[in-house]
N, C-alpha and C positions, 0 to 999 in steps of 0.2 A: 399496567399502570400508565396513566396520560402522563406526557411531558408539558409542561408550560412554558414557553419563550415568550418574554416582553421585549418590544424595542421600541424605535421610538422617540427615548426622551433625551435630553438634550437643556442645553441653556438658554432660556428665552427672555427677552424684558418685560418688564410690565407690560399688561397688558396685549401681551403675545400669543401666539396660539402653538399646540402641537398634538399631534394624534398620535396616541400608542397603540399600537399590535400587543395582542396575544395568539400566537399559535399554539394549537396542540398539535398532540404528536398522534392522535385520536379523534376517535367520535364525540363532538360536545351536544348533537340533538338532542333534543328535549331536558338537556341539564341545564340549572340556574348557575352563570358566571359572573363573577364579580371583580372589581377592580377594590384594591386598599391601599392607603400607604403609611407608609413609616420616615417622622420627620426625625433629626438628630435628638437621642437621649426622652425622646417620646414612644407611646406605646404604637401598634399597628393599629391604623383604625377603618374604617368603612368607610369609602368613597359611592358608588354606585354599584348596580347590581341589572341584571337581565333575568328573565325565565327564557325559558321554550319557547314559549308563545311570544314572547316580544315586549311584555312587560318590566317596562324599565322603574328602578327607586333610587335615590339619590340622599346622600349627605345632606343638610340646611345649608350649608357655605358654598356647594356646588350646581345648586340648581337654579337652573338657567343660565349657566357657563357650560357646565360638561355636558357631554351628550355619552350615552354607553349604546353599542348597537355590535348586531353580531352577524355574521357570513357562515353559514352553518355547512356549505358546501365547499366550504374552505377551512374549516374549524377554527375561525377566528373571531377574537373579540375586539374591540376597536373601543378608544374612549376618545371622544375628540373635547381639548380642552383649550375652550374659549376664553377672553379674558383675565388671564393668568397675573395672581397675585405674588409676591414675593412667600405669602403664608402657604400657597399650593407646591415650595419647596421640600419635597422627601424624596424616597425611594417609591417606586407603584408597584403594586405586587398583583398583578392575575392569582385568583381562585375557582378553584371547582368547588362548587359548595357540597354536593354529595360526597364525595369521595376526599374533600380536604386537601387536594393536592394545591402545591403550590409553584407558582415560576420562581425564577431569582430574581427578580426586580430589576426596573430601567430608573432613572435618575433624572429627576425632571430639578433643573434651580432655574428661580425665576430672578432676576438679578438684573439691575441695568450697571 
């Protein structure tokens, strides 16, 4: 089984920026990773995503702010998020999308 670790996140103000980490504990070649997040009293939803090949897809509220990119010789995923609104406040959760594993989330509040 892969482990997933996010870090990372942190309190920024409008229009702020900050980049998450996901490590695994594993091989992530050629698997699709994803980042999601979970705001207060709302469901988990889909942020962005990567394949193997470097193809990236993205949420409508996050494209062209976030960016998702990955280090594969380092088994990480990285989401770098640009212009951060107060509505990009949840938890972010890394996923492996084949095997459904998941981290425990990093805490990103956008807050001035």
């Amino acid at each position: 089984q892969v482990q997933l670790v996010e870090s990372g996140g942190g309190l920024v103000q409008p229009g702020g920026s900050l980049r998450l980490s996901c490590a695994a504990s594993g091989s992530i070649f050629s698997r699709t990773m994803a980042w999601y997040r979970q705001a207060p009293g709302k469901q988990r939803d889909f942020v962005a995503s990567i394949t193997g090949a470097g193809t990236a897809d993205y949420e409508n509220s996050v494209k062209g702010r976030f960016t998702i990119s990955r280090d594969d010789a380092k088994n990480t995923v990285f989401l770098q998020m640009n212009s951060l609104k107060p509505d990009d406040t949840a938890l972010y959760y890394c996923h492996h999308i084949l095997f459904g594993y998941w981290g425990q989330g990093t805490q990103v509040t956008v807050s001035s």
